[in-house]
N, C-alpha and C positions, 0 to 999 in steps of 0.2 A: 582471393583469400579473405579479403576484409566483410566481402558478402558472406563468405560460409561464416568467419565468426561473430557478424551481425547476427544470422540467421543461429547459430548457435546458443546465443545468448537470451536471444528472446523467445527461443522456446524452452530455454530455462525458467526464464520469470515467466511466461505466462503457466508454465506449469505449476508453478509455486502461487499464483494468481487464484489460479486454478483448486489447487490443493484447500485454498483459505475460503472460499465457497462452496465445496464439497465436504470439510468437513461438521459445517453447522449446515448442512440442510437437515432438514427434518425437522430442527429445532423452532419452538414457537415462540411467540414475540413476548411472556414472561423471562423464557429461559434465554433468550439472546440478549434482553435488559439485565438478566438477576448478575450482581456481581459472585462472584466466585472464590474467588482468593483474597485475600488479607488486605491488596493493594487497593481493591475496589473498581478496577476496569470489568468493563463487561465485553464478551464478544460483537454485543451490534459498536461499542466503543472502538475495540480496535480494529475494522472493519472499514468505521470511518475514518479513524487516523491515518491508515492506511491510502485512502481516497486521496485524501488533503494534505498530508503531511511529507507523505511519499510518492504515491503517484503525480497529484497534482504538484504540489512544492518541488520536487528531484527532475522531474522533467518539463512540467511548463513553463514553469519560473527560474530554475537553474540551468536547465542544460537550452531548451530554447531561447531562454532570454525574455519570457515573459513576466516579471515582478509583480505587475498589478494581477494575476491570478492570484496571488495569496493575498493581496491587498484584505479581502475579505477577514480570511481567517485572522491575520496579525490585526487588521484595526478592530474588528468585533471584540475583540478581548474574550472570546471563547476556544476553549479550550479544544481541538479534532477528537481528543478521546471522550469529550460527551454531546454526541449528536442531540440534536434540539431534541423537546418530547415529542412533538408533531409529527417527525418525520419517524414513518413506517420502518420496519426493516426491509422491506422491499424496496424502500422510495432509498433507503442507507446501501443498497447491495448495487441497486443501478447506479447511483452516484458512483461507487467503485470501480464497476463493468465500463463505467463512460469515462472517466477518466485512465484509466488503464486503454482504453482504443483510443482518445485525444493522444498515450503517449506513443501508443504504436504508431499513429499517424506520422507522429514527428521523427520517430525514431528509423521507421522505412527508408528513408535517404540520407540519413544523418552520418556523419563522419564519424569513427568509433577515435578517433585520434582528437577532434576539435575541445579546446578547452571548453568550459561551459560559457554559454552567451554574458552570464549575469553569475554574480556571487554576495551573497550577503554580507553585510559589515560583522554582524555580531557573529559569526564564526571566528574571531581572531583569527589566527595564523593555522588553523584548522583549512584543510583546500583538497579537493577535487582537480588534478589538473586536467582532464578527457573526460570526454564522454563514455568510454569504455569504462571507466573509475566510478562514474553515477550510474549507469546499469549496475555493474557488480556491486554497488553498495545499497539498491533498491531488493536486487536480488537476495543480498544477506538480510535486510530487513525485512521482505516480505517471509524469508522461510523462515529468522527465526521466529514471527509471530506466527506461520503458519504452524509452528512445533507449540506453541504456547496455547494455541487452539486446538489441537490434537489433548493434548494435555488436562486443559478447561472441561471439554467432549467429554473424558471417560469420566470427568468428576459430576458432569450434571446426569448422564445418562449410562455413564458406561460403554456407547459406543467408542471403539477403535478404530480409524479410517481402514489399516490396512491389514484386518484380522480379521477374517470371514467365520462367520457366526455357524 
């Protein structure tokens, strides 16, 4: 049972994974930089938030127990939502793809019942008690940026992911 809804859940997120690089392909590296909305993120921005913030932070660092993987981002004092200028959007989508298979790796054997390895002080009283609890709370965060990229899409180009032309 625990295997089917292992296996259930991560073909939810990787569909949702999935969704968030399908709907900016085509897009060139003006329009994955140009901000869009009012707030001023750009899609290569929330792509790598996504990378770092979620991927990497919710599962190597939370749920595996790995803390010094975000060492990076918390001591740099930079922000996930703006990738360096240097880095590509290609070099910003593979960082993604790789950290997304780092957490498929760990998640293949992983107990959907186990608290998380590791948990941050500056959450207050804020908690994750499973591992089933950080899947389903990566999962809500990757789709609802995946709706926010759907969204972005029809304002720079008018593409629709799921409205055939």
């Amino acid at each position: 049972m625990a295997d089917t809804e292992l296996t259930a859940l991560l073909d939810a997120l990787n569909s949702k994974r999935k969704h968030v690089l399908d709907i900016l392909e085509g897009l060139d590296e003006e329009a994955l930089r140009r901000p869009v909305l009012p707030s001023g993120w750009t899609c290569l921005g929330l792509v790598h938030h996504l990378a770092l913030d979620d991927e990497k932070f919710w599962f190597r660092a939370v749920a595996a127990g790995e803390p010094t993987a975000i060492e990076e981002i918390l001591g740099a004092g930079e922000s996930a939502w703006q990738p360096a200028p240097e880095l590509t959007a290609e070099e910003v989508f593979a960082l993604y793809r790789e950290e997304a298979e780092l957490a498929d790796g760990f998640l293949a054997g992983a107990d959907l019942n186990a608290p998380p390895a590791w948990w941050p002080d500056f959450f207050g009283d804020y908690r994750l008690d499973s591992l089933r609890e950080v899947i389903l709370h990566v999962i809500t965060e990757t789709a609802t940026h995946a709706g926010h990229l759907d969204v972005v899409r029809e304002l720079i180009d008018g593409r629709q992911r799921l409205v055939v032309p």
